[in-house]
N, C-alpha and C positions, 0 to 999 in steps of 0.2 A: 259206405259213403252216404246213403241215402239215412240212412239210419242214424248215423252222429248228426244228419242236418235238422234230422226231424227233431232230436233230442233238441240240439241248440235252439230251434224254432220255439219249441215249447218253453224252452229256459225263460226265454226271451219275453215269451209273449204272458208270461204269471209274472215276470218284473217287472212288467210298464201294463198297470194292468188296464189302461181307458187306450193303448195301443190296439187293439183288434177293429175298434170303430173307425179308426183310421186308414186301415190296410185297405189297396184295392183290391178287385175283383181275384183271387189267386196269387194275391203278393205273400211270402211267407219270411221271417226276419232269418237272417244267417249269422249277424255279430253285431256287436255293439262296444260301445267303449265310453268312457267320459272325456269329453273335451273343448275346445274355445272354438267355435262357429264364426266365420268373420262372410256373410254374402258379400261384402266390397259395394254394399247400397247403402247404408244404413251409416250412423255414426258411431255406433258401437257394437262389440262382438256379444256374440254370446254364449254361457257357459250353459252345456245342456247333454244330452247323450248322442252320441252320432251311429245313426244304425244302419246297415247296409241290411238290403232285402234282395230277392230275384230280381226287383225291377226297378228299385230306388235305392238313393243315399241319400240320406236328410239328417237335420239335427231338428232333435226332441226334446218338448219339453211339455207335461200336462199334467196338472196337480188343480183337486176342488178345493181345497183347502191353505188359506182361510177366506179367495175367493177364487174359482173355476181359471183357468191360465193356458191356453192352449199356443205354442210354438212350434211348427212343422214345417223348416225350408228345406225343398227337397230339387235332386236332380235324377232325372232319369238315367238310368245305366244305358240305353241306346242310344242317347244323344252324348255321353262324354266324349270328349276327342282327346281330351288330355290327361294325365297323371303325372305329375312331380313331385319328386318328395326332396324337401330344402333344408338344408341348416343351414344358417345366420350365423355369421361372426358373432361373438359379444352376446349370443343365447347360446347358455351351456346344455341349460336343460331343456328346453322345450325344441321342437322340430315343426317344419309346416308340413301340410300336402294342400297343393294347389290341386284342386279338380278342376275341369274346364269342359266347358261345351262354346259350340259357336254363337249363344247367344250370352252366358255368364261365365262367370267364376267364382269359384268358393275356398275358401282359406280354412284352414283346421288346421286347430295347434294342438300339441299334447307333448310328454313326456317323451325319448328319444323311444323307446321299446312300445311302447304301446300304439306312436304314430306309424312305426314298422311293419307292427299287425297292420293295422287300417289299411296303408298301403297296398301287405301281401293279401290281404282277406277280400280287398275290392278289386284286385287286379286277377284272381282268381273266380270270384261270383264275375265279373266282367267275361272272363272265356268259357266259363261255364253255363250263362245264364243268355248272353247277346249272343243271337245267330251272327257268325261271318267273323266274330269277337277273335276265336284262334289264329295260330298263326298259318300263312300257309303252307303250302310243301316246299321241296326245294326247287322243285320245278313248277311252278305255279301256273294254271291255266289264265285265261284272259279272262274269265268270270271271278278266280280267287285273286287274283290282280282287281279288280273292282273293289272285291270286298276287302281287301286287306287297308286301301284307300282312306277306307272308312273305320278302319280300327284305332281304335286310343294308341299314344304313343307316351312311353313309357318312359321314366326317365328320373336322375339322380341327380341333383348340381349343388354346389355351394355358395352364397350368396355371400361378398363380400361387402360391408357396411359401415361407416365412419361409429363408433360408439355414440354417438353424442344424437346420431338417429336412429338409433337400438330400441326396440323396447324397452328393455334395463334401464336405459338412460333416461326413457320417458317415465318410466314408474317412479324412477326415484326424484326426478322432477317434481312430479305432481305431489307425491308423497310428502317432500321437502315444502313443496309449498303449501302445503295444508297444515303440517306441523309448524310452520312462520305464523301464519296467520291465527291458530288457534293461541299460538305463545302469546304475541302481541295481543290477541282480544284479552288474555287473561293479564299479562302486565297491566296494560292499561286499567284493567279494570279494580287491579291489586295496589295498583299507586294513583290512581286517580289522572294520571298524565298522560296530555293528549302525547309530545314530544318523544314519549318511552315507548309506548305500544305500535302509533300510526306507522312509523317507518317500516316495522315487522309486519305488519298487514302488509301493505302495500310492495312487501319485498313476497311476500307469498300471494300474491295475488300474480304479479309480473309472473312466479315462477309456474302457478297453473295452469295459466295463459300459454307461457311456453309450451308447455307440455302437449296441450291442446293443440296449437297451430303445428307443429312437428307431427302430431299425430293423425290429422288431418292432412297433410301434406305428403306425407307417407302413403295414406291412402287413396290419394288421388294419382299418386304417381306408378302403381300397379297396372 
């Protein structure tokens, strides 16, 4: 056991290779995956590496070229209290895991199988790595009663969602409305009329717009 971790550590740590300057004091990396990063602060998610360690989960991102870019949003494994892993109506493919602590939340999306791993990979470094993490006996003292208190709770649900507040529905929103608006900029610009092109802007502008306030509204309502 000791020995597959050390390999994957090393896997790990010659892939990302400006990662060691990052690691604290005895952190060592255990998995990693590619996937969409959502903090629930920001207005946009991000696509990056999401790594679990002995003592962290973060999404990664650090490349010098063509200029230095350093992305590290990380949650400690002793502070998680939650684990959820979600499918969404109306997303076939992609799957979330909600991580949680009592002060944030973090969204990570990825492919149905690989979010699976993430899942089984952090919920395992979680009982192997946070003292109190396991479960306890079946007769439980009044100190494992404490500790169990404070263990992550685990968990599987399905999220049911009108399509039209989907992802999907947003993609192809914003998608549709950029292809309006580039069509219209070129009409116009192919027939010289204001009357031919301006409606197609303005009908792909409307639908950006949608796209945006839907996906803003989504994210506030987490």
């Amino acid at each position: 056991m000791v020995s597959s971790q050390s390999h994957a550590s090393e896997r790990i740590l010659r892939r990302f290779k400006g990662l060691p300057g990052h690691l604290q004091a005895g952190e060592q990396p255990v998995f990693t995956i590619p996937a969409i990063w959502d903090s629930g602060q920001g207005r946009h998610s991000t696509a990056c590496d999401v790594i679990i360690t002995n003592q962290r989960v973060f999404g990664y991102i650090y490349t010098r070229f063509p200029r230095e870019r350093l992305f590290l949003d990380a949650l400690p494994l002793n502070e998680i209290n939650a684990v959820s892993l979600r499918q969404k109506t109306y997303e076939p493919v992609f799957r979330e895991l909600l991580v949680g602590s009592e002060k944030r939340r973090v969204y990570i999306r990825a492919p149905r199988q690989k979010i699976e791993r993430l899942y089984d990979e952090l919920r395992s470094t979680i009982d192997q790595f946070v003292p109190g993490a396991q479960r306890a006996s079946p007769e439980p003292t009044e100190q494992e009663q404490r500790v169990a208190s404070r263990s992550p709770a685990y968990g599987k649900q399905e999220i049911r969602a009108p399509f039209e507040r989907s992802s999907l529905a947003i993609t192809l929103l914003f998608v549709g409305g950029l292809i309006l608006e580039i069509g219209g900029a070129l009409l116009w610009f192919a027939t010289q009329s204001f009357q031919v092109g301006f409606p197609l802007i303005v009908a792909g502008l409307v639908s950006v717009g949608t796209a945006m306030l839907i996906s803003r509204q989504r994210r506030l309502s987490r």
